[in-house]
Backbone as CSV, one residue per row, in Angstrom:
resi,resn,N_x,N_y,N_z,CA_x,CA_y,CA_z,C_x,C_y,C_z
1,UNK,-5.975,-8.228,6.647,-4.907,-7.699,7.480,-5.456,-6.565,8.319
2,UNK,-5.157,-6.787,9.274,-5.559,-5.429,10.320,-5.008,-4.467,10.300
3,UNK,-5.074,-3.156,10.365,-4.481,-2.065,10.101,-3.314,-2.046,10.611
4,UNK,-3.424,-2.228,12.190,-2.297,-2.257,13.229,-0.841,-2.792,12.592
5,UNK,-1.591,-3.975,12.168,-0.096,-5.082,11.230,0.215,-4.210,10.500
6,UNK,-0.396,-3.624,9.148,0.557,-3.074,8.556,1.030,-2.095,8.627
7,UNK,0.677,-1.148,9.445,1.493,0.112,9.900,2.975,-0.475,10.540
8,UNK,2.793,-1.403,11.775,3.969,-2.100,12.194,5.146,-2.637,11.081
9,UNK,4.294,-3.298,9.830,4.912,-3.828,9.362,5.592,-3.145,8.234
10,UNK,4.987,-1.346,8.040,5.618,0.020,7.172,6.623,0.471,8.406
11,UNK,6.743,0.735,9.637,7.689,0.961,10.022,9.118,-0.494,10.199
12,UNK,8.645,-0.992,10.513,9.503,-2.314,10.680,10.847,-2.147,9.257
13,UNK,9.728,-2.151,8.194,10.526,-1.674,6.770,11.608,-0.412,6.563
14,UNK,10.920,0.720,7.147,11.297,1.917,6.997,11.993,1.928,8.470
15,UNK,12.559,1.456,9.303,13.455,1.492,9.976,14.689,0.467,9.846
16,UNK,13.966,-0.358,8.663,15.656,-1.147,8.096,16.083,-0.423,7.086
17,UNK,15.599,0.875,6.688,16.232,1.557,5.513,15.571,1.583,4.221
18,UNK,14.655,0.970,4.263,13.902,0.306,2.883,12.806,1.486,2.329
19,UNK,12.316,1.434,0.787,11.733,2.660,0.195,10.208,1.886,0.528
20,UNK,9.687,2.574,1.284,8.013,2.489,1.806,6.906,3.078,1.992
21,UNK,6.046,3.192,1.134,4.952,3.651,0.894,3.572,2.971,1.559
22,UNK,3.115,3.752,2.557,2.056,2.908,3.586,0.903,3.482,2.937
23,UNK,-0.054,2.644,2.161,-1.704,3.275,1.441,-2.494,3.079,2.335
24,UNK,-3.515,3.616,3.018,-4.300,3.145,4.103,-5.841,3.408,2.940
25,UNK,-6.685,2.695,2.608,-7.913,3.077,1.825,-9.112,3.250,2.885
26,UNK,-9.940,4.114,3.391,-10.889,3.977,3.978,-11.986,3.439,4.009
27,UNK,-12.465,2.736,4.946,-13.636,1.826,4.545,-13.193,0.371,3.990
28,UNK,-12.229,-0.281,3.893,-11.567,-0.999,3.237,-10.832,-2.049,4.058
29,UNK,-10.981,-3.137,3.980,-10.465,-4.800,4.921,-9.332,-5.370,3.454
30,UNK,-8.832,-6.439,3.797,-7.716,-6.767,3.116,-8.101,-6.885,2.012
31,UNK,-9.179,-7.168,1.398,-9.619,-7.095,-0.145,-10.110,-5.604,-0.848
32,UNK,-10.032,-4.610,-1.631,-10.450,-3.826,-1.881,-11.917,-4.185,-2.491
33,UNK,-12.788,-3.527,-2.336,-14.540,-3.686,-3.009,-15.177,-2.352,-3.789
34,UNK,-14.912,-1.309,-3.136,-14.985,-0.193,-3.842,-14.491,-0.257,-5.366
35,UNK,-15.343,0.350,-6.194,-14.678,0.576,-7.279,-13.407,1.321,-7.442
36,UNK,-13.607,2.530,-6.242,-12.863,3.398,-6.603,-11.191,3.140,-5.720
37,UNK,-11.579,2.229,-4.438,-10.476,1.586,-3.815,-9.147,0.908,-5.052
38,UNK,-10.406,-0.002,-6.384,-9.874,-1.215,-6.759,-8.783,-0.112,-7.799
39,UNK,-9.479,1.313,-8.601,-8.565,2.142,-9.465,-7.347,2.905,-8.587
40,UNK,-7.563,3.353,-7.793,-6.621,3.355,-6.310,-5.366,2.094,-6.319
41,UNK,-5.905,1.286,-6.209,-4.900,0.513,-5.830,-4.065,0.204,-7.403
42,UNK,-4.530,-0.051,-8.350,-4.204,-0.505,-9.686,-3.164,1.080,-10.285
43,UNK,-3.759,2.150,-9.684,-2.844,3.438,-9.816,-1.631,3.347,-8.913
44,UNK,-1.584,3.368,-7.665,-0.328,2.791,-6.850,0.870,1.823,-7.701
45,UNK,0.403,0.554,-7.694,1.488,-0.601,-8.879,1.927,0.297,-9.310
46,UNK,0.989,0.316,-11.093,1.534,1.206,-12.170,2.814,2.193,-11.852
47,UNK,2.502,3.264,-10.570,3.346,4.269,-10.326,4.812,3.329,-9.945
48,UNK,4.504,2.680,-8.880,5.599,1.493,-8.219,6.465,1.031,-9.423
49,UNK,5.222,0.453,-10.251,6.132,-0.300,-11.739,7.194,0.842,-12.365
50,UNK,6.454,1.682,-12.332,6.859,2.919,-13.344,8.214,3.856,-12.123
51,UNK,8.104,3.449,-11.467,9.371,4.283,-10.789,10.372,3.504,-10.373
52,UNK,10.559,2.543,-10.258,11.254,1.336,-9.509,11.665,0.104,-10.388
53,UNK,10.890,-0.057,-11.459,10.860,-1.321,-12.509,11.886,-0.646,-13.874
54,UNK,12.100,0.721,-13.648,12.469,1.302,-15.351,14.069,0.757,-15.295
């Protein structure tokens, strides 16, 4: 995904009212590779799960 898309596609959200959190990882294309991208991203969910899922 290209950056462009998903910024468009965090406001698009957040101008229908919706709870949106835009992560941008640096260095980083639609797959994460970094180790530290992949604990990054696996910390995000968890929080998501943990605030939204209870």
């Amino acid at each position: 995904t290209f950056p462009i898309q998903s910024r468009r596609f965090y406001h698009a959200l957040k101008g229908h009212g919706a709870t949106v959190r835009l992560v941008m990882l640096p260095h980083e294309s639609h797959g994460y590779r970094a180790r530290e991208s992949v604990m990054h991203s696996l910390w995000e969910t968890a929080l998501w799960l943990d605030t939204y899922l209870k």
